[in-house]
N, C-alpha and C positions, 0 to 999 in steps of 0.2 A: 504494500500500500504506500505508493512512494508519493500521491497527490492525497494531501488530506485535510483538502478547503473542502467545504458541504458534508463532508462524513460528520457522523454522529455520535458521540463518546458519550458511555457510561462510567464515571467514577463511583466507588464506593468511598466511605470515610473520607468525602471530596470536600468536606469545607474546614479541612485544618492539614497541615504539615505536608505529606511527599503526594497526597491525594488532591490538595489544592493546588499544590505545583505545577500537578500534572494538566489541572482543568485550567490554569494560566496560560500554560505552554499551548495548548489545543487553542484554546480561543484564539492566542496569536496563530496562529496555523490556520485561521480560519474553519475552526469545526463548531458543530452545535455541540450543545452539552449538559448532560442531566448529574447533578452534582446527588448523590444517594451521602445521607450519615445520620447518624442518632442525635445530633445534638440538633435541635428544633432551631433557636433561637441564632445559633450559628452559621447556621445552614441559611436561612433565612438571610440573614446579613449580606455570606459572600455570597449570594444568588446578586441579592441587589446590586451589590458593586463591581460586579463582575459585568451584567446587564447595561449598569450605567457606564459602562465601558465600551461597549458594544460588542459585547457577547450575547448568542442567543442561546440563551441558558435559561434550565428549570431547576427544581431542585424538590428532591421526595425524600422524604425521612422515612428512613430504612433501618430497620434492625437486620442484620443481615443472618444473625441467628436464627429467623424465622423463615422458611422456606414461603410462606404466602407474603411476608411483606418482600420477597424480591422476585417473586411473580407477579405484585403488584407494580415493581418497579419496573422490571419490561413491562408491562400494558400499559405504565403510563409513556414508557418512551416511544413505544410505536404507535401511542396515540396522537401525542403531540407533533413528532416527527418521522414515523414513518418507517422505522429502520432504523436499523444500530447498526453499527460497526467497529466501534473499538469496548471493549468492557474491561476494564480493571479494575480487578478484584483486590481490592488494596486494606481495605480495615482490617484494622488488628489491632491487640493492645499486648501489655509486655509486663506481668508482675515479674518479681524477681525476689530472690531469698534461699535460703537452705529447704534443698527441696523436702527432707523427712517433716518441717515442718508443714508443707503443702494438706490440702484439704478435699474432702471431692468437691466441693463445691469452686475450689479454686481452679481444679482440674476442667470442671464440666465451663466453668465461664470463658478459660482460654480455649479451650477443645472447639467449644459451641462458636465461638468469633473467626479466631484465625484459622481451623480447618473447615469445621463444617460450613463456613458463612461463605470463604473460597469456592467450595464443593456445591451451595448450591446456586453460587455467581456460573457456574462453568455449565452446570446442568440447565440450568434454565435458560442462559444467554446464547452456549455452547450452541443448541443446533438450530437455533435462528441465523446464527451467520453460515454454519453448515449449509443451510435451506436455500440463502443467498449469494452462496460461493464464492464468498470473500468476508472478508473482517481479520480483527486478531487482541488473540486476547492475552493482557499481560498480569499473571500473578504474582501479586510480590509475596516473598519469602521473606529473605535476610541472610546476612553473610552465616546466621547462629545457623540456616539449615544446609552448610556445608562441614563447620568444625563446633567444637563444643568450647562451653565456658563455665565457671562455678557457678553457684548460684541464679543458674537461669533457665535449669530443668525443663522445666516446663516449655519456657518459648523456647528454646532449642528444639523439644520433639515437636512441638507444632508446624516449625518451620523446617523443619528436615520432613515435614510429610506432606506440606505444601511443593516442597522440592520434588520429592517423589512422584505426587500426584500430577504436575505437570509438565514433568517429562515424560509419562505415561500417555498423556493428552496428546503433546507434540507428535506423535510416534502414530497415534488411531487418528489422527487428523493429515498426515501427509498425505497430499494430494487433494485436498478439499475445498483450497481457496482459501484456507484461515489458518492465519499464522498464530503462533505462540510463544511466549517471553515470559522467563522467569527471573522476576524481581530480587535482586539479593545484595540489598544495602549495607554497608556498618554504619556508623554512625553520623546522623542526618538530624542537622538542627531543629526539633518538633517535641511537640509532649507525651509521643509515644510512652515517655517513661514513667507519665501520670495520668496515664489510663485508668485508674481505681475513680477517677471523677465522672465516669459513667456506668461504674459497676453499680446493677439494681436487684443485690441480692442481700444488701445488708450485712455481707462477710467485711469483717475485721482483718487489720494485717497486725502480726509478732512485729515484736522490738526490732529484732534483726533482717525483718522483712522492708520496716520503715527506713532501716538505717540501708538497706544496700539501693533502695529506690531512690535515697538524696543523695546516695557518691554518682549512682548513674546520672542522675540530672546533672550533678556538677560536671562531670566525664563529657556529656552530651553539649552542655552551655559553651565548655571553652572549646570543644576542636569539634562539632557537626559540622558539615558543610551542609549548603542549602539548599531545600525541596527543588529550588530551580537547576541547579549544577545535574539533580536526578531525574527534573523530566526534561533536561537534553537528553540523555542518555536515553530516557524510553521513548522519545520521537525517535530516535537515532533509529532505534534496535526496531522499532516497526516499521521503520520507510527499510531494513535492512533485512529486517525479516530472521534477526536476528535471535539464537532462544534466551541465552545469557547475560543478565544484563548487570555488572558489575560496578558501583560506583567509587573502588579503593582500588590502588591498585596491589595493596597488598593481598584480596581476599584469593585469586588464584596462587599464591606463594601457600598460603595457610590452608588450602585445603589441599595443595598436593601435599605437607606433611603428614596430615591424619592421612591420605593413601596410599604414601611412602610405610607411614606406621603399618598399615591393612598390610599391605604387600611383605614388609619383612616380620610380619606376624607381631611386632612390636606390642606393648602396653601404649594406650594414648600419650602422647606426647604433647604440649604446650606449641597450638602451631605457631604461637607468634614468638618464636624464640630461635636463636639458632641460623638456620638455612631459610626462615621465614621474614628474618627482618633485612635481610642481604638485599641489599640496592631499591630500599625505601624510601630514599631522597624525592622528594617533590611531590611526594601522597598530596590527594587534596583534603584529606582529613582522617581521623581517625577512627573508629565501632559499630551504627542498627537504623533503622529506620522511622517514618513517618511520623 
């Protein structure tokens, strides 16, 4: 899809961080665009401002945990517009902490967002463009679903199965006219890290769960680079048709160790260490996404 004035983007968690970026970047590109996220009042905002710009943008508040509210959100975009063609399935949130202290309810909220809300962005968008024989769709993951890190259990297996899932996609879709990109940031200036400001189950976070979410914001404040630096990269990767879409350039250094580790049967190894930080100079930033 290398002309992508009139095409139609769906964003998910589109009115804040690497999800707004993306509906910035489109809009200069000349697309229309349905911004989907939970936060009503947000959403609302950058719809307007985005519009008073001269984008032809809507905006549907979307639980993406729910399988009917993003069936509602394709009907409304092929109501207004006719057709979709780009869908990125981008919302996600990122607790973090020792994982033994984990919960199922902490389990079921990252589970429910960052795979299954993917899963049913792909199902439900997936053979609309299929039907139209063309589109492409970009899931973002994170550098965490190539190599692991302490304390982040959880978003690590979410995003190692966001990984897996669409490369599986790429594979059953060759030849269909719809391409696929898998998103895998490190560290990208957004409040991904303070995603508990939308959790609506009334779970509490440990001591040690509070303290590793403010080193992360701090980690996040001084070296993220910005939602914009990463929807160059995903205009990039869809005018290229590209699946990997990397915004450090350390993240292929760090996951060829955990493969090197696979391969010589090794215990995990720390990939940012070693043969992983070798000719680092001029990264444009440092760790995660959205």
């Amino acid at each position: 899809m290398e002309d992508l004035r009139e095409k139609v983007a769906v964003v998910t968690g589109g009115a804040s961080g690497i999800g707004l970026g993306m509906c910035e970047r489109f809009a200069a590109e000349g697309m229309k665009l349905v911004l989907a996220d939970v936060e009503a009042a947000r959403l609302e905002a950058e719809v307007k401002r985005l519009s008073s710009e001269g984008a032809d943008a809507i905006g549907v508040r979307c639980d993406v945990r729910d399988p009917d509210d993003v069936r509602a959100l394709a009907e409304r975009t092929l109501s207004r517009f006719g057709a979709v063609h780009v869908i990125c399935n981008n919302a996600g949130v990122a607790p973090a902490g020792p994982m033994l202290e984990t919960t199922p309810a902490d389990w079921r909220w990252i589970v429910d967002v960052n795979v299954m809300g993917v899963a049913y962005g792909v199902t439900t968008f997936g053979p609309i463009l299929v039907e139209a024989g063309e589109g492409h769709i970009v899931n973002t993951a994170s550098e965490a679903g190539l190599v692991s890190s302490a304390m982040l259990g959880m978003y690590t297996a979410t995003k190692h199965a966001v990984v897996g899932m669409t490369e599986s996609l790429r594979r059953e879709l060759e030849g269909s006219g719809v391409g696929v990109s898998c998103l895998c940031p490190n560290l990208v200036s957004t409040k991904i890290f303070q995603s508990e400001r939308n959790r609506d189950d009334g779970a509490g976070m440990t001591g040690r769960q509070t303290a590793t979410l403010a080193s992360l914001r701090e980690v996040i404040s001084s070296t993220g680079i910005s939602p914009a630096q990463v929807a160059d990269d995903v205009v990039d990767a869809i005018r290229r048709d590209r699946f990997w879409i990397f915004t450090h350039d350390v993240t292929a250094p760090a996951a060829g160790v955990r493969f090197a580790d696979i391969e010589a049967g090794r215990n995990p190894s720390d990939p940012y260490a070693g043969a992983a930080l070798e000719g680092l100079e001029g990264l444009r930033g440092g760790g995660d996404e959205r």
